[in-house]
Structure formats: structure tokens, C-alpha cells
N, C-alpha and C positions, 0 to 999 in steps of 0.2 A: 590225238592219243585217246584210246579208248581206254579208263579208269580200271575197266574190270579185268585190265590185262595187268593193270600196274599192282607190284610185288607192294605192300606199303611198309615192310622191312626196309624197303630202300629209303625211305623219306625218312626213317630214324635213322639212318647211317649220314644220309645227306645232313640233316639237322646235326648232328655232332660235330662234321666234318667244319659246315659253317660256323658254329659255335666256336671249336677249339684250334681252327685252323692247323692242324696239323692231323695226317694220318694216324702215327703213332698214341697219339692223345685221345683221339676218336674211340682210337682199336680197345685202349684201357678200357675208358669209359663204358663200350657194348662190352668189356668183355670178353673180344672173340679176335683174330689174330689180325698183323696189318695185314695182310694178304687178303682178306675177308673184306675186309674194307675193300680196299681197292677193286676185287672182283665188282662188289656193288655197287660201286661206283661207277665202273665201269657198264655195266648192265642199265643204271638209272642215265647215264651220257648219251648211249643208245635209244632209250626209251625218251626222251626228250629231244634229241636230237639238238646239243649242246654240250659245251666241253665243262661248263658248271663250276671247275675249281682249277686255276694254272698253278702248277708251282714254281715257287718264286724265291727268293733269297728269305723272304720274313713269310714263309711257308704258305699252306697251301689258299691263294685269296679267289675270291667268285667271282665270276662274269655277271655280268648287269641283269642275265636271265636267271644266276641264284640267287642275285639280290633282293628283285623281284618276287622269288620264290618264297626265301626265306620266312619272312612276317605268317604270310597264309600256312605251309606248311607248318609251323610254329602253332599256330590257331588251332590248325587240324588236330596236332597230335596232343594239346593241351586239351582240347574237348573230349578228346580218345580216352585220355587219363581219367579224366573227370565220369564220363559216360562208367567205366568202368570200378570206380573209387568207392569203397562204402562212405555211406554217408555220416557223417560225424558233428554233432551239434559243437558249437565254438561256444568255450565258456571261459570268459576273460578272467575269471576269479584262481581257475586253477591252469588252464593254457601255458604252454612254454616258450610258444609258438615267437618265431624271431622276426620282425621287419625290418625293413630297410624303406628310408625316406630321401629323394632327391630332394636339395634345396641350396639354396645359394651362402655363402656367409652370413649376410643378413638375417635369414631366416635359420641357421642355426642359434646363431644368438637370442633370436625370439622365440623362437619355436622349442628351442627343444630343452631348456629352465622347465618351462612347465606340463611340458608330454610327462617328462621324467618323475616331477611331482605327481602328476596324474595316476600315472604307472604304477607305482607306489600303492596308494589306494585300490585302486580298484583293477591293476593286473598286475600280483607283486613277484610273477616267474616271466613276463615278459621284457622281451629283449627290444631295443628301437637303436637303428643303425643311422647316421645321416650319413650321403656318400654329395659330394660337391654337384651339382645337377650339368654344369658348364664344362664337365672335365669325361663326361659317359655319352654314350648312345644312347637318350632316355626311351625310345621305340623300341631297340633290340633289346635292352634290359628287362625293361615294363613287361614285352609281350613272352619272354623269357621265366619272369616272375621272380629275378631276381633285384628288383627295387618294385616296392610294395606301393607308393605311391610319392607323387611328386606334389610339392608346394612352392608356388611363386608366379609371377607375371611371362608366364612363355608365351609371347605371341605368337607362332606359328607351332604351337601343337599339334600333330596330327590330328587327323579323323578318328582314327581309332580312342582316341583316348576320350573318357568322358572326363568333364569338369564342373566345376563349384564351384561358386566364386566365395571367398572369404569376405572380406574388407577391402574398403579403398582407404588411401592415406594420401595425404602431401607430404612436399617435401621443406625441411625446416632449416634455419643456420641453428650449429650448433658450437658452443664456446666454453671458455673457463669461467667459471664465477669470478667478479671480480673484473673481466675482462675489460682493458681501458676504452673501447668504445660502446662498450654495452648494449642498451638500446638502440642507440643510433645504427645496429648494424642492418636495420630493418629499412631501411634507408638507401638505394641504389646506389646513392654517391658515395657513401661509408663503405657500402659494402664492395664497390671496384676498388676502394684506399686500400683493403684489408689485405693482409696476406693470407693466404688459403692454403688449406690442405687438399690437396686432388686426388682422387680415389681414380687412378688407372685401369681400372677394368672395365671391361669392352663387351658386358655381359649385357644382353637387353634386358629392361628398358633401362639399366643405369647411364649406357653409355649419353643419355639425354642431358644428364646433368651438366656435363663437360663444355655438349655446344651450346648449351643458355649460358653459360659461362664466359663461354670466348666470344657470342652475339651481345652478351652486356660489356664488352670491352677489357676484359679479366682476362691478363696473360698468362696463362697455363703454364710455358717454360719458365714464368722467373714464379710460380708456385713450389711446394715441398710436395710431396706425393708417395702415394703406398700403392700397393697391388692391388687390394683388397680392404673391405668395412672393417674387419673385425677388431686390425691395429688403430682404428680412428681414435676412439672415446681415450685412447693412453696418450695419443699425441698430442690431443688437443687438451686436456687436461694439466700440460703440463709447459702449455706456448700457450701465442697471442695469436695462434691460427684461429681459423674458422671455416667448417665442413660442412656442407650439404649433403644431408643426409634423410631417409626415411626418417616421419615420424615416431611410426614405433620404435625405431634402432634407437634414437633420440631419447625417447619416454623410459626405455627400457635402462637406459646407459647415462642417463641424467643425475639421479640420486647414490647410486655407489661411484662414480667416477666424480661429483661434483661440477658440474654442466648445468650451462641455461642453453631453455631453447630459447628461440627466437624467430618467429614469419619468416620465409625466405623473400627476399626483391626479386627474385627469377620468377621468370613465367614460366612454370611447366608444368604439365600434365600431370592429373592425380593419377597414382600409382595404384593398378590394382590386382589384387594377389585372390590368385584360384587352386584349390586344389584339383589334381588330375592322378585317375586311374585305367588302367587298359579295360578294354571293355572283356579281354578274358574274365577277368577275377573282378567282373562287377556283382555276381550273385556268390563269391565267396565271402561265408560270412564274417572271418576273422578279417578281412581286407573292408567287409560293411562294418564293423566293430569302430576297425582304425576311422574310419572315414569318418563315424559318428562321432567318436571324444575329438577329432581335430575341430570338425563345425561344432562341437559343445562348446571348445574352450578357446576356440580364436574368427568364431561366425559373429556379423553383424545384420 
């Protein structure tokens, strides 16, 4: 396919179509009628020689060669925007400007107490969204520019995305004050006695915790158990359980909850948390803004 033959009308009709999965959604968005659409669709099918979009009961989904497409043509027409956009200095003091942060429960509980105090100070018309990082596409998103950046431990990040690494932490037991084995929970043999709280989710790296757990001989089905971090610090606060947990979750959820930490007996791997960005919106500056007060207020 020779480029200078290709209409590149067509690759913003393609880009919508993929985005919004449905013709009539697309047509809104350009604008211009579904019939329009589909013409161009039909014209970019020919020109690629691919059928690019079947439609299907849950509307119209891509074949693996616009799947493929997608990300790059995304890049293209975000740089197009950009090439074209007057320039505009970012100024956090008066900015309106709104983000959105992938991150896991954990790290809203850490995170986002003190973005918001941040915020306050020193950008008090800015908007900070967190959206679940485990429940989205953070590639289609990101490269989309509708999540601003992500923060946590994703081991398999794309290429595309650059990163920074924050902090590393271990992993602590966490109890009620008070707790009748107290100290000793520090202790392998106290700590298989114990009854535990089991945090269920399957999200990497937490899912680590579980198998050190059932490798120190700790039966998971006669444990009590939640979906997610963010119900722990209530449960344990109020039993004779005991949660492995992030440090920071721990430090954070110790002093208003009334918790002691305490060493964990598990052998596991320090946990370490990076922030990541597409490399579209690496020289946007309100996206270099965010980047800088996150490494201000949670870099080691």
C-alpha cells in the first residue's frame, strides 16, 4: 500500500469505529451520517485489503489486523493533533485541566489522601480521577489519553509506556492492638496458629501473597476473605484476624484504624511500585506537571 494513495479521513473514521464499536456512535462523534461511515469503511477495507470490523451481537468488533492497527494509528493522529495545536504553556496555579490516574485499591488509599492535599495548594481548579488499573485496557486508554497516568507494580507493561520507579516496600502482618498473640505473630509457627484474613484478588504482584501462604502450610479455605485491600484495616480492627499487607497500606491504616504492624514470617519479594506514562503525552507538559508532584510526594 502506497501511503500517498491513502485518504487519511479514513483512519479518523477507522479510529472512532474502533473506539466506539458501533457505526452509529462513530457517525455522532465525526458528525457526518452512518452511511458516511460506512462508505469509508468500506473504501479503507479495500485499501488494506481486510475486512477490519465484523459485526457481531456486542457490535461492530476488529480483526487482529485492526487490532494491530489501532495503537499506531492512534499515535499517528495524536501527533497530527499536536503538530497542528497552538502551543499553550501549562500553569498548575490556574489550569482546570482534569486527570485521570490508573491504580489498584491499594494505591488509591495511598495515593490519593495526599495528591488531593497537594492539589489544594498548589492546583486548586484541578481535577484527579482514579479509575481501578485491573478492570480497563491501560494501552488503549493511555494511548487514547483518556487515563493520564498509571501507578503500581505492572509487570508486563508495554513498550510503549515509559516508567519510574517510586519506592519499593515489603510486605508486613497486620493486627488489632491488643491482639492475644501479639508479638509472637512474627514467628512462622504463631503465624500458621493464626486465623487470617485473605485478600482474593488475582491482581499481580498481590496474587504472591496467597502462594507463600499455602507454601508455609496456611489453609486459605478455612481463612475469612474479601475481594479487595481497601475492606482489610475494618476487618481486622475489629477480629483476631491477621492480613498481609503492603507496608505502606499498613503505615497508612495503622493509626486511625488502631493496628500494629508487625514483620511478616513469609518470604516474599519486595514490592515495587513505578509510575508509567504513554510515550504520546511524554512532552505534554500538564502530563510532565503530574509526573513531577507524584515523584515529589511518593519518590524514594
Amino acid at each position: 500500500m502506497n501511503l500517498r494513495d491513502l485518504d487519511l479521513n479514513l483512519l479518523i473514521v477507522f479510529h472512532e469505529v474502533f473506539r466506539e464499536r458501533q457505526i452509529s456512535a462513530a457517525a455522532k462523534r465525526l458528525k457526518v451520517t452512518q452511511s458516511a461511515v460506512s462508505n469509508a469503511l468500506a473504501r479503507l477495507r479495500r485499501t488494506a485489503g481486510d475486512e477490519l470490523f465484523v459485526r457481531t451481537t456486542e457490535g461492530m468488533q476488529p480483526t487482529p489486523f485492526a487490532e494491530r492497527m489501532a495503537e499506531p494509528v492512534a499515535a499517528a493522529l495524536g501527533h497530527l493533533e499536536e503538530a497542528f495545536k497552538p502551543a499553550q504553556a501549562f500553569d498548575a496555579a490556574t489550569t482546570g485541566r482534569h486527570f485521570t490516574i490508573a491504580m489498584t485499591d491499594v494505591g488509591e488509599t495511598y495515593f490519593m489522601p495526599r495528591l488531593i492535599e497537594a492539589c489544594a495548594e498548589q492546583a486548586p481548579q484541578v481535577d484527579i480521577a482514579s479509575v481501578r488499573a485491573g478492570l480497563i485496557d491501560l494501552r488503549t486508554e493511555m494511548a487514547a489519553g483518556r487515563v493520564d497516568l498509571a501507578i503500581g507494580a505492572f509487570e508486563d507493561a508495554p513498550s510503549v509506556f515509559y516508567q519510574k520507579r517510586l519506592f519499593r516496600q515489603s510486605y508486613v502482618s497486620m493486627v488489632r492492638q491488643g491482639h492475644p498473640l501479639g508479638e509472637d505473630l512474627a514467628s512462622l509457627q504463631h503465624f500458621r496458629a493464626a486465623r487470617h484474613l485473605v485478600v482474593t484478588s488475582m491482581e499481580s504482584p498481590y496474587d504472591c501473597i496467597n502462594e507463600a501462604m499455602a507454601k508455609a502450610g496456611i489453609v486459605l479455605a478455612s481463612s475469612f476473605s474479601v475481594p479487595h485491600f481497601a475492606a482489610v484495616p475494618y476487618v481486622v480492627s475489629t477480629t483476631d484476624l491477621v492480613a498481609t499487607v503492603p507496608q505502606k497500606l499498613a503505615k497508612r491504616a495503622a493509626e486511625p484504624f488502631g493496628l500494629t504492624i508487625l514483620p511478616s514470617p513469609l518470604h516474599l519479594p519486595a514490592l515495587q511500585t513505578n509510575m508509567f506514562w504513554h510515550r504520546r503525552y511524554n512532552q505534554d507538559e500538564g502530563n510532565r506537571w503530574l509526573r513531577g508532584l507524584v515523584g515529589e510526594l511518593f519518590g524514594e
